[in-house]
C-alpha beads as a LAMMPS data file, in Angstrom:
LAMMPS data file: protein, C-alpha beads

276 atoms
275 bonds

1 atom types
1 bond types

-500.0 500.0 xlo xhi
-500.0 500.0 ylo yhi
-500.0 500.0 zlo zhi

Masses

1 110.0

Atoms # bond

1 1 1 0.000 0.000 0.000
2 1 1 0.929 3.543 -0.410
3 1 1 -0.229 6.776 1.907
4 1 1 1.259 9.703 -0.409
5 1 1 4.126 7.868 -1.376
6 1 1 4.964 6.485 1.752
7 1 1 4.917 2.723 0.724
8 1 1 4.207 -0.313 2.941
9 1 1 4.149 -4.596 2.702
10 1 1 0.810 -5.090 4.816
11 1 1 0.224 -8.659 6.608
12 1 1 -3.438 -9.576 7.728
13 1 1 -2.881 -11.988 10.727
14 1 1 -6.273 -13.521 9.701
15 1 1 -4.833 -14.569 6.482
16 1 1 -1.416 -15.605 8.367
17 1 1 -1.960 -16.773 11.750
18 1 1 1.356 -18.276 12.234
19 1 1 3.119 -15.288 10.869
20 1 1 6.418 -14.305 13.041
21 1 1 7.947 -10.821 11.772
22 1 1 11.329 -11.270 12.708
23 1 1 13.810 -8.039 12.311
24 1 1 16.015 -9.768 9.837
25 1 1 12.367 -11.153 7.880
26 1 1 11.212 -7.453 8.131
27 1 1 14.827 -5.997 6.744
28 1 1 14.794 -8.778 3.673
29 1 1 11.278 -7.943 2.035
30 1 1 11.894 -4.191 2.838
31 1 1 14.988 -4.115 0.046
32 1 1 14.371 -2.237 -2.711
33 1 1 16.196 -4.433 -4.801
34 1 1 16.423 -7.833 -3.436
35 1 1 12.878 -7.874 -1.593
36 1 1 9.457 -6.536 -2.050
37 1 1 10.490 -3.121 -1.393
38 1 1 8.713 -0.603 1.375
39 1 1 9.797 2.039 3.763
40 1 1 8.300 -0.491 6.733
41 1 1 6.011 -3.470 7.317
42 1 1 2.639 -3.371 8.645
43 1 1 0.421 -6.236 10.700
44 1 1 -3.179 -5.850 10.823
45 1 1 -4.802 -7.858 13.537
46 1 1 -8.101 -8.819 15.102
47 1 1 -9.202 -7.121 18.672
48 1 1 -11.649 -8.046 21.096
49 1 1 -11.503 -4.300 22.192
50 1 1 -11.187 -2.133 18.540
51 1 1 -12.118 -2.909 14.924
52 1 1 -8.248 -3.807 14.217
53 1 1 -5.256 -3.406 15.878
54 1 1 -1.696 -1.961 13.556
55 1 1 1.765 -2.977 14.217
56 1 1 4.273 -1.027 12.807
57 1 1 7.838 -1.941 12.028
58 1 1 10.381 0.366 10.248
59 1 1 12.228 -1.126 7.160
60 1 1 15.202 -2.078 9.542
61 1 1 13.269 -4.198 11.413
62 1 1 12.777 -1.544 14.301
63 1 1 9.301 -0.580 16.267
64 1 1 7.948 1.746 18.564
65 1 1 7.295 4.904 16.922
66 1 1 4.590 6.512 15.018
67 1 1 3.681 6.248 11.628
68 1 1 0.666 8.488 10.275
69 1 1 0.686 7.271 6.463
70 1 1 1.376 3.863 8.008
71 1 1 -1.694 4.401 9.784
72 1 1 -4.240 6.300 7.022
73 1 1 -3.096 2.800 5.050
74 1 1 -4.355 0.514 7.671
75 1 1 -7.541 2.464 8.244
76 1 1 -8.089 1.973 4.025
77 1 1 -6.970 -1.572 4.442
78 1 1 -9.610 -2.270 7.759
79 1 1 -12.237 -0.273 4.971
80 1 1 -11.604 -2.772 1.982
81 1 1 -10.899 -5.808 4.262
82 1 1 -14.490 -4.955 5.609
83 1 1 -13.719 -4.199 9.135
84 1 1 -14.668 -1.215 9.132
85 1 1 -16.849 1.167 7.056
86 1 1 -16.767 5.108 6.734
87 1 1 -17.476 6.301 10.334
88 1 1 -14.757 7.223 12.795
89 1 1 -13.520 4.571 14.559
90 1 1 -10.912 3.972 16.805
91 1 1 -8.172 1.631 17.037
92 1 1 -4.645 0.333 18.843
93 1 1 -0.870 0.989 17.247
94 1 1 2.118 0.284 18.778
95 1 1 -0.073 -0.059 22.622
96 1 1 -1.748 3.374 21.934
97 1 1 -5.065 4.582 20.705
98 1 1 -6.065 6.417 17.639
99 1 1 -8.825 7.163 15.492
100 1 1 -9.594 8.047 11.892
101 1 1 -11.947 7.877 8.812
102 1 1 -12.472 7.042 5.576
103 1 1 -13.937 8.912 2.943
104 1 1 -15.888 8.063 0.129
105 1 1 -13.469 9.896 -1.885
106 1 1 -10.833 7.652 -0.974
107 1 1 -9.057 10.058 1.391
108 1 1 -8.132 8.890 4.966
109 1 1 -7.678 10.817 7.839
110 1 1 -5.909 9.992 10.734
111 1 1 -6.091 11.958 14.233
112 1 1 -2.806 11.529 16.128
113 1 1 -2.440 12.197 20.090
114 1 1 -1.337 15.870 20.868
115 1 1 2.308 16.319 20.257
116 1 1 4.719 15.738 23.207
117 1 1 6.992 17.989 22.994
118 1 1 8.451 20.931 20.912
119 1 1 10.892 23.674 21.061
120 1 1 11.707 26.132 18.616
121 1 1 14.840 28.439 17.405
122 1 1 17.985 26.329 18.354
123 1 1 21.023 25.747 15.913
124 1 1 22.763 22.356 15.007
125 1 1 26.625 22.554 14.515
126 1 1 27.041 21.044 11.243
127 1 1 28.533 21.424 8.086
128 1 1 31.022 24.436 9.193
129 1 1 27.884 26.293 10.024
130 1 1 25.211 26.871 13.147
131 1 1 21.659 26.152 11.240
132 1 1 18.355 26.832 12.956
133 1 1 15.756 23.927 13.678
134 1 1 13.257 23.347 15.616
135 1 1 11.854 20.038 17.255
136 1 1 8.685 18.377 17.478
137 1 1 7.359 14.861 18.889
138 1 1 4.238 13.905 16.949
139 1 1 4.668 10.213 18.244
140 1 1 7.777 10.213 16.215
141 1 1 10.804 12.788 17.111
142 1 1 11.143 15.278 14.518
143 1 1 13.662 17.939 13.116
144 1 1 12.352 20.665 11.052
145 1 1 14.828 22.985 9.519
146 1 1 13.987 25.615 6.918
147 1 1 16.230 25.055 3.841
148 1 1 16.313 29.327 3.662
149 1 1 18.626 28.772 6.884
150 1 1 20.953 26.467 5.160
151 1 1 23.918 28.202 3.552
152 1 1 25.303 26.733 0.336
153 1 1 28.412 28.015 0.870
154 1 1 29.399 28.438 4.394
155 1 1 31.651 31.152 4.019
156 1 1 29.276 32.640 1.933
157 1 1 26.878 34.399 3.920
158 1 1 24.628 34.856 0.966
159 1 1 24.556 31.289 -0.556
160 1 1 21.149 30.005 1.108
161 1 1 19.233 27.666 -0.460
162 1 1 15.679 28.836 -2.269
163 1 1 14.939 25.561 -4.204
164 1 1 13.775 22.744 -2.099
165 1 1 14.360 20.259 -5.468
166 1 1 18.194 21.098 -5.159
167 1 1 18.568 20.309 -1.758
168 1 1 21.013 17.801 -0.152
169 1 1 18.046 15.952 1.760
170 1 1 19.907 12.628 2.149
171 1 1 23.278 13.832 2.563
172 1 1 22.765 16.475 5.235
173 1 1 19.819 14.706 6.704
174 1 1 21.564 11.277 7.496
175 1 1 24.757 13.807 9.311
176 1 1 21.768 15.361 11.327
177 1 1 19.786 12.007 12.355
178 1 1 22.958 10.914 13.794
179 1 1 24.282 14.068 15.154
180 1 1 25.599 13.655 18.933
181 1 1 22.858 16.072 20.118
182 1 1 20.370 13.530 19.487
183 1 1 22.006 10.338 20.497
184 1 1 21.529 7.370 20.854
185 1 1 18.344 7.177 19.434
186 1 1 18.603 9.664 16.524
187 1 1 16.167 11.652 14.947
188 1 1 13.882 12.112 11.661
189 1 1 14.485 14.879 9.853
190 1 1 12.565 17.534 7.846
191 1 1 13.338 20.239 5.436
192 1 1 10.589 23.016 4.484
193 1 1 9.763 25.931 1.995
194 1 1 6.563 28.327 1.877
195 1 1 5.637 28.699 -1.904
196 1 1 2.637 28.897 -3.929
197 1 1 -0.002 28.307 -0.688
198 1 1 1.977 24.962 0.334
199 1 1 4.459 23.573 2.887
200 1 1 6.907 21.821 0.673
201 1 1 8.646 19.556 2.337
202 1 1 11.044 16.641 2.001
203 1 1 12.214 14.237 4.760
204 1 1 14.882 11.834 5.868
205 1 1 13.521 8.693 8.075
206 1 1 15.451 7.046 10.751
207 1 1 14.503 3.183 10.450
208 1 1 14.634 3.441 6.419
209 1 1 17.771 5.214 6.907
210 1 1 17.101 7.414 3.650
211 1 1 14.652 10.321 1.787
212 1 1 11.106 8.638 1.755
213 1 1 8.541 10.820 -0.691
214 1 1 6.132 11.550 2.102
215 1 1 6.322 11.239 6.197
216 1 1 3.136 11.705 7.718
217 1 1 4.244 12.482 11.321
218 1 1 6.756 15.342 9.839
219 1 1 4.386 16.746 7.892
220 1 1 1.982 16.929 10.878
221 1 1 5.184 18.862 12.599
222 1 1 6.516 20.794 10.185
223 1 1 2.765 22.213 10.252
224 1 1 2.745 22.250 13.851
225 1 1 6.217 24.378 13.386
226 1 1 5.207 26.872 10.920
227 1 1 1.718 27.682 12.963
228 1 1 3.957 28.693 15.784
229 1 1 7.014 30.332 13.960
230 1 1 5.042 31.674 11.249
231 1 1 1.556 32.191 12.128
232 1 1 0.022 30.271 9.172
233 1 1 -3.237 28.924 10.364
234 1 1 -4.870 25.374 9.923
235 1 1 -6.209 23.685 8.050
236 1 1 -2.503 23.414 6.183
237 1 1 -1.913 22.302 3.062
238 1 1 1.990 19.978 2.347
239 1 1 3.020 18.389 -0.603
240 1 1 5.703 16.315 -0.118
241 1 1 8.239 14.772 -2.586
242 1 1 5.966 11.886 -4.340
243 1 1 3.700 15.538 -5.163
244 1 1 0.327 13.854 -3.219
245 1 1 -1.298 16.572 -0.911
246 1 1 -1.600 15.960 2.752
247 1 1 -3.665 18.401 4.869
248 1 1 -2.907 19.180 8.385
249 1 1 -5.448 20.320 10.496
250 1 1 -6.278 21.104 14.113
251 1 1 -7.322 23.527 16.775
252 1 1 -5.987 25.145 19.910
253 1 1 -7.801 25.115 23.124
254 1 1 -6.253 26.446 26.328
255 1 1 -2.883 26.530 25.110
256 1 1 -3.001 22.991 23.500
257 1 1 -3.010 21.063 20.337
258 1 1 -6.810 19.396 19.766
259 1 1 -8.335 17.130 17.239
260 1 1 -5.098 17.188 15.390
261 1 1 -5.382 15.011 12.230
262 1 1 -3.745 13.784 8.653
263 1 1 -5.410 13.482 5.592
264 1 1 -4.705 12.196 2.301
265 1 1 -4.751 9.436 -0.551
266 1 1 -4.043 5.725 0.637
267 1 1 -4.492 2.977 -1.897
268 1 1 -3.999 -1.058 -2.336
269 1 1 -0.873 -0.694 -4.467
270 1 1 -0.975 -4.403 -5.158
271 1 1 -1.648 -8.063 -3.516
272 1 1 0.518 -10.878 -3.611
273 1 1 1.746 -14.619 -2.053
274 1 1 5.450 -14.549 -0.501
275 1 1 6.930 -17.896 0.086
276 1 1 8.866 -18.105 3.238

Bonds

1 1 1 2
2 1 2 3
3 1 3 4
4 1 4 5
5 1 5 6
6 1 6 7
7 1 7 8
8 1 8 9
9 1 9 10
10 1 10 11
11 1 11 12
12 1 12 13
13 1 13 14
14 1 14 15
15 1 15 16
16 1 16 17
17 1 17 18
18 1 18 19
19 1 19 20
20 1 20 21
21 1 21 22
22 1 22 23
23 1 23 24
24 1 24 25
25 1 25 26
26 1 26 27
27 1 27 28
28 1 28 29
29 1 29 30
30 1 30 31
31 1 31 32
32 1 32 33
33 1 33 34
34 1 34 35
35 1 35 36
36 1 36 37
37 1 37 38
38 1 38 39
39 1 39 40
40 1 40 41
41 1 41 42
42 1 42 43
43 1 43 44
44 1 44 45
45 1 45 46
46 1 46 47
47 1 47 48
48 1 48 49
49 1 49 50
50 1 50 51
51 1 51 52
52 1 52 53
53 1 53 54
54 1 54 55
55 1 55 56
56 1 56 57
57 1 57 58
58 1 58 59
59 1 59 60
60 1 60 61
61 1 61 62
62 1 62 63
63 1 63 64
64 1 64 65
65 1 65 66
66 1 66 67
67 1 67 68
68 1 68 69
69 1 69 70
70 1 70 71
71 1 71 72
72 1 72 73
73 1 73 74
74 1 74 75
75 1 75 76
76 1 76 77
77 1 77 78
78 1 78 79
79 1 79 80
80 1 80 81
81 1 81 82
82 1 82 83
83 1 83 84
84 1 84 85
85 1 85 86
86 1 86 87
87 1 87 88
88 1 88 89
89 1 89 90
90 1 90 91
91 1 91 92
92 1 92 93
93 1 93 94
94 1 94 95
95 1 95 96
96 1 96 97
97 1 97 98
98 1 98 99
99 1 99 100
100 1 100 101
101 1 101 102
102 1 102 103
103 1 103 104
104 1 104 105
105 1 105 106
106 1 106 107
107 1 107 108
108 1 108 109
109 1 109 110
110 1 110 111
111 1 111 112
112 1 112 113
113 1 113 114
114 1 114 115
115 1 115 116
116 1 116 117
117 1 117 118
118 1 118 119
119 1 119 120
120 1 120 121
121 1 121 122
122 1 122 123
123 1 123 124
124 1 124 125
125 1 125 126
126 1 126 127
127 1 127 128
128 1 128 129
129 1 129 130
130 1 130 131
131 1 131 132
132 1 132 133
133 1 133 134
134 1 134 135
135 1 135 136
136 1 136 137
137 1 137 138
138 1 138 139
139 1 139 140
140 1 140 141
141 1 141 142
142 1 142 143
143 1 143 144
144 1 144 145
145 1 145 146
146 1 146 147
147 1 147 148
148 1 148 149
149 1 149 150
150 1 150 151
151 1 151 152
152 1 152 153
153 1 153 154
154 1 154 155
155 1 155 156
156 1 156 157
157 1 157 158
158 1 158 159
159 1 159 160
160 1 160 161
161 1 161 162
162 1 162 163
163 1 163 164
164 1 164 165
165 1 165 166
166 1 166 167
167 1 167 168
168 1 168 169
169 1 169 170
170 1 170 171
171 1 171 172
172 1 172 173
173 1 173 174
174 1 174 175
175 1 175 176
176 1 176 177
177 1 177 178
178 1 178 179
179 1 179 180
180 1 180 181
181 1 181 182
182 1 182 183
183 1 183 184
184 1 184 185
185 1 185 186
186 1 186 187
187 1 187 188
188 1 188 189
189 1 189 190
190 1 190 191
191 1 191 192
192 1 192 193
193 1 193 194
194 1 194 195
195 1 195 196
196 1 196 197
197 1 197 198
198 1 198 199
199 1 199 200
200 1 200 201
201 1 201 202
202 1 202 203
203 1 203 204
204 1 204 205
205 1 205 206
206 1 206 207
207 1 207 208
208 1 208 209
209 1 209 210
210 1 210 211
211 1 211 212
212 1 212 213
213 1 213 214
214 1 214 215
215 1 215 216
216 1 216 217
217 1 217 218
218 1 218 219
219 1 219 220
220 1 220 221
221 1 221 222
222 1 222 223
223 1 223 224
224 1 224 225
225 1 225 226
226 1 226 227
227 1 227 228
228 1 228 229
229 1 229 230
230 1 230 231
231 1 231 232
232 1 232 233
233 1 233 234
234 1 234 235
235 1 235 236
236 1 236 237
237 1 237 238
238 1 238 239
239 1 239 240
240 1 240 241
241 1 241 242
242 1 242 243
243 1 243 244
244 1 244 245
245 1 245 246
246 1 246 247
247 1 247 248
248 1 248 249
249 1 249 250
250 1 250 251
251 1 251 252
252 1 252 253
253 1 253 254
254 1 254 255
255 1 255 256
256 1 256 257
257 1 257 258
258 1 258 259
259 1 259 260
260 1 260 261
261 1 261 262
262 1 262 263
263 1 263 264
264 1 264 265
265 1 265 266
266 1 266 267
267 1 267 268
268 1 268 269
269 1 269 270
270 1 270 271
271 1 271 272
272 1 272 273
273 1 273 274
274 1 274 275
275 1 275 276
């Protein structure tokens, strides 16, 4: 399946009951070249409590964190799999609760808990230059840097970057997810531009260890971000790399982030049999 370009290998426990998802299983069909291919694995289960319950694994085999397209997928797969229908419902991930909906249009939407934590207007030491980020959890730690702060050239004080298709997303974004300051766990990273009504924005995932075309819980900060630092109000519009729009949306009630939700296209990419 695929929420905005973020792509997944779903497994129905009802159709494999004896199904172990092993790191090293997880890391194999995750290969681009040598496996199935997918920025993370997905397990859709039975629950006596919810509709379905979602376990997510990164491509390296790794759990524990959000993933928002991960979960606008399993919401369209509960929808087609007929476990659910179009209200909102809610459901389990990871040992937390969520809800969402699905739309006759074919657009999910997913509401995620209210963030844990952000802070705003530090700088990172790297690349011979100080660059200013800010940091949100959205069940998922996230950087989000403005690629207007990044200097080309550092000893070029007027060599910032303006085009968000020219910019070193992988390169600088792996030296940032494993930067000391966010050791030993590491961080996702995001990199933004304002133009033509739209967050643009283009990430690098820790777990897939690479650029993915969309990230659903950095898009949901980066908006987060930008309603803070720039005053842009919800609902917010972000088109990521694959060029699918996701809308962020939410409101603020005595100082805090409510009803905070994702929504865009998820769709059954293909279905197959994988001998093991």
């Amino acid at each position: 399946m695929s929420g905005a370009g973020n792509d997944f290998v779903m497994f129905d426990s009802k159709m494999n009951p004896e199904l172990e998802l092993s790191p090293d299983f997880i890391a194999r069909i995750c290969k681009r070249h040598t496996g199935i291919g997918a920025d993370g694995v997905i397990l859709i289960s039975d629950s006596d409590e919810f509709p379905f319950e979602m376990t997510y694994y990164n491509a390296d085999g790794s759990t524990g964190s959000l993933c928002a397209n991960g979960a606008r997928c399993s919401l369209k797969y509960a929808n087609v799999s007929g476990r659910i229908g179009n209200d909102k419902i809610f459901f389990r991930s990871n040992g937390n609760i969520y809800s969402g909906k699905v739309f006759d249009d074919g657009k999910v939407q997913f509401f995620l808990n209210h963030p844990k934590k952000m802070k705003q207007n530090f700088k990172i030491a790297v690349r011979n230059q100080l660059i200013p980020a800010s940091f949100a959890d959205t069940g998922s730690p996230h950087i989000i840097i403005r690629i207007k702060d990044v200097l080309k050239n550092p000893g070029d004080e007027s060599s910032f970057y303006d085009d968000i298709n020219d910019f070193p997303v992988a390169e600088l974004g792996r030296e940032i997810r494993y930067h000391k300051d966010f050791a030993p766990a590491g961080v996702n990273v995001n990199f933004i531009k304002q133009e033509e009504g739209y967050i643009k924005i283009r990430s690098y995932e820790r777990g897939v260890e690479d650029e993915t075309l969309a990230c659903g819980t950095g898009s949901v900060a980066a908006a987060l971000i930008t309603f803070v630092k720039e005053g842009t109000y919800p609902p917010m519009k972000l088109l990521p790399k694959s060029g699918d729009e996701l809308t962020v949306d939410f409101r603020i009630m005595d100082m805090k982030v409510q009803d905070l939700s994702l929504t865009g296209p998820a769709e059954v990419i293909f279905e197959g049999e994988l001998s093991i």
